[in-house]
Structures are given as C-alpha cells and as structure tokens.
BALOBA-1460 file (C-alpha; in Angstrom, 3 decimals):
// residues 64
<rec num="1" residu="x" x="9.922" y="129.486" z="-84.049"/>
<rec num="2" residu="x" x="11.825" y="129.991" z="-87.141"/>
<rec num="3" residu="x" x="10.975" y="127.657" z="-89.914"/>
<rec num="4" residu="x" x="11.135" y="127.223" z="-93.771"/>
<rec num="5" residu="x" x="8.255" y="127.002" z="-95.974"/>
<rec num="6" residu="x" x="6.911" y="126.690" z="-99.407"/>
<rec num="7" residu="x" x="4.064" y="128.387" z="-101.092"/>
<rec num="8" residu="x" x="1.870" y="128.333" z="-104.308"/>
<rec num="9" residu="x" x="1.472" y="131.881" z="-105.106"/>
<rec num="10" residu="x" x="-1.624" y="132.485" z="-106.987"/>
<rec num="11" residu="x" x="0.365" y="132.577" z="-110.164"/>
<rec num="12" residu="x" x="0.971" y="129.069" z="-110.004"/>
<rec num="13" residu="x" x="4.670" y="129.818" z="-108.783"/>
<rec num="14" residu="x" x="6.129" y="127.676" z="-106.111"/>
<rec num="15" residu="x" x="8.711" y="129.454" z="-103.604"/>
<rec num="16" residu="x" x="10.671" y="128.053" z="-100.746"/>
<rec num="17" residu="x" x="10.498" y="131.157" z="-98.255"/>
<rec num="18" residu="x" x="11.715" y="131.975" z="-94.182"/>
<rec num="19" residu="x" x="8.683" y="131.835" z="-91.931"/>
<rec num="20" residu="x" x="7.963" y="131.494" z="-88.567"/>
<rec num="21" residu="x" x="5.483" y="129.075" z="-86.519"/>
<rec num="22" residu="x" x="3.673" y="131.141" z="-83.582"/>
<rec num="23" residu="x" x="2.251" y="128.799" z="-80.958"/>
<rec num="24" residu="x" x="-0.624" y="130.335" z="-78.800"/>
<rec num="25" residu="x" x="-2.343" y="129.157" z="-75.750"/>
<rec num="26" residu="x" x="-5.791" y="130.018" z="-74.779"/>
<rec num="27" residu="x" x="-8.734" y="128.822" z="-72.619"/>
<rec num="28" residu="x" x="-11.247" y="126.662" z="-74.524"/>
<rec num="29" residu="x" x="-13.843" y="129.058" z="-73.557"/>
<rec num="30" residu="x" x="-12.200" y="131.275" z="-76.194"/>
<rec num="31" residu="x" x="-11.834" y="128.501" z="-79.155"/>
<rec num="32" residu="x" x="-14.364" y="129.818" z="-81.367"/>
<rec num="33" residu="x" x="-11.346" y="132.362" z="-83.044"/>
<rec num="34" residu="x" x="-11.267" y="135.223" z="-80.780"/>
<rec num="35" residu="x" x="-10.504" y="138.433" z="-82.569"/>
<rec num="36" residu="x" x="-7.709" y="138.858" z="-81.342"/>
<rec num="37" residu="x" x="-6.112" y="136.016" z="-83.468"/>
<rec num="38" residu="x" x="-7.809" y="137.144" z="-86.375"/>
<rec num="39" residu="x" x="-5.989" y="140.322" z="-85.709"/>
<rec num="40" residu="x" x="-2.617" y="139.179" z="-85.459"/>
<rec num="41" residu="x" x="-3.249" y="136.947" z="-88.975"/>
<rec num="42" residu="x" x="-4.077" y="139.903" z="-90.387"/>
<rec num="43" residu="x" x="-1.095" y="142.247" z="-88.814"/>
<rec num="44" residu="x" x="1.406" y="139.168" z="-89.928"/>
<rec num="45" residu="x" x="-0.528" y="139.340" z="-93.495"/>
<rec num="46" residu="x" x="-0.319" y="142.969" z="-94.078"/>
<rec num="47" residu="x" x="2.980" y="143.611" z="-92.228"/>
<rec num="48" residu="x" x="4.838" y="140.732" z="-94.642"/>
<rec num="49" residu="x" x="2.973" y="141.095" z="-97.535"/>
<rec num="50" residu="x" x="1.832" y="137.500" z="-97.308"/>
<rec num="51" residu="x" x="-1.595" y="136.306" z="-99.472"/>
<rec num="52" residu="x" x="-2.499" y="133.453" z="-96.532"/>
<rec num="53" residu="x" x="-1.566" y="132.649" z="-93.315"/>
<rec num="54" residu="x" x="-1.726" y="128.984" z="-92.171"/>
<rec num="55" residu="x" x="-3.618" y="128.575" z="-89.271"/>
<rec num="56" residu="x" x="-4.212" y="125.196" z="-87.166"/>
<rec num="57" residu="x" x="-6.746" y="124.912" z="-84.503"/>
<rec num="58" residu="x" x="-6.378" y="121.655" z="-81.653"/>
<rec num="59" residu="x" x="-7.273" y="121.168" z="-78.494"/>
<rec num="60" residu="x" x="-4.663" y="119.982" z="-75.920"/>
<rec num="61" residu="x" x="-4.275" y="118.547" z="-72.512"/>
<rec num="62" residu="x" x="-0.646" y="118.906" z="-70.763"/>
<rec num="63" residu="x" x="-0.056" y="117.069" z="-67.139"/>
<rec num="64" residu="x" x="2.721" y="116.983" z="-65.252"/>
C-alpha cells in the first residue's frame, strides 16, 4: 500500500518521504521472525537506501 511517512534521520533531520506498508500473512507456527522476513527488511533496506524499516508484529483472527 502506498503511504507517506516521516523520519528522523540520524542527523537529527526530519523528512516527510513516499513509502509503502507491506502486509504479510503467516501461520503462527512461524511468528518467531522467520528469515525470510528478515530478508525482505533487509532487501527493502539495501535496495532504498533506507537506515530502518518499521516492522509490527500482531496476531489476528479473521471469521467469516
């Protein structure tokens, strides 16, 4: 999902920047950060030059 964001660089500098949210769905069995994740945090990081990447762990229930 596109989205805009703002970020403290280390520098102290605040910037309003494009980013995009990136929801995942995965068993519980696997909630313990498979490295997988880790690997597309650090893809996203590398690829875009970014110094973090927000990630946000819950667990869910969905019934229809």
């Amino acid at each position: 999902l596109p989205a805009m964001g703002r970020y403290r660089y280390k520098t102290g500098e605040i910037k309003r920047e494009p980013t995009r949210i990136i929801i995942l769905y995965y068993p519980p069995t696997e909630a313990q950060a498979p490295d997988w994740i880790e690997n597309i945090i650090e893809s996203y990081k590398k690829k875009f030059s970014q110094e973090s990447v927000l990630r946000v762990r819950s667990r869910m229930e969905a019934k229809f």
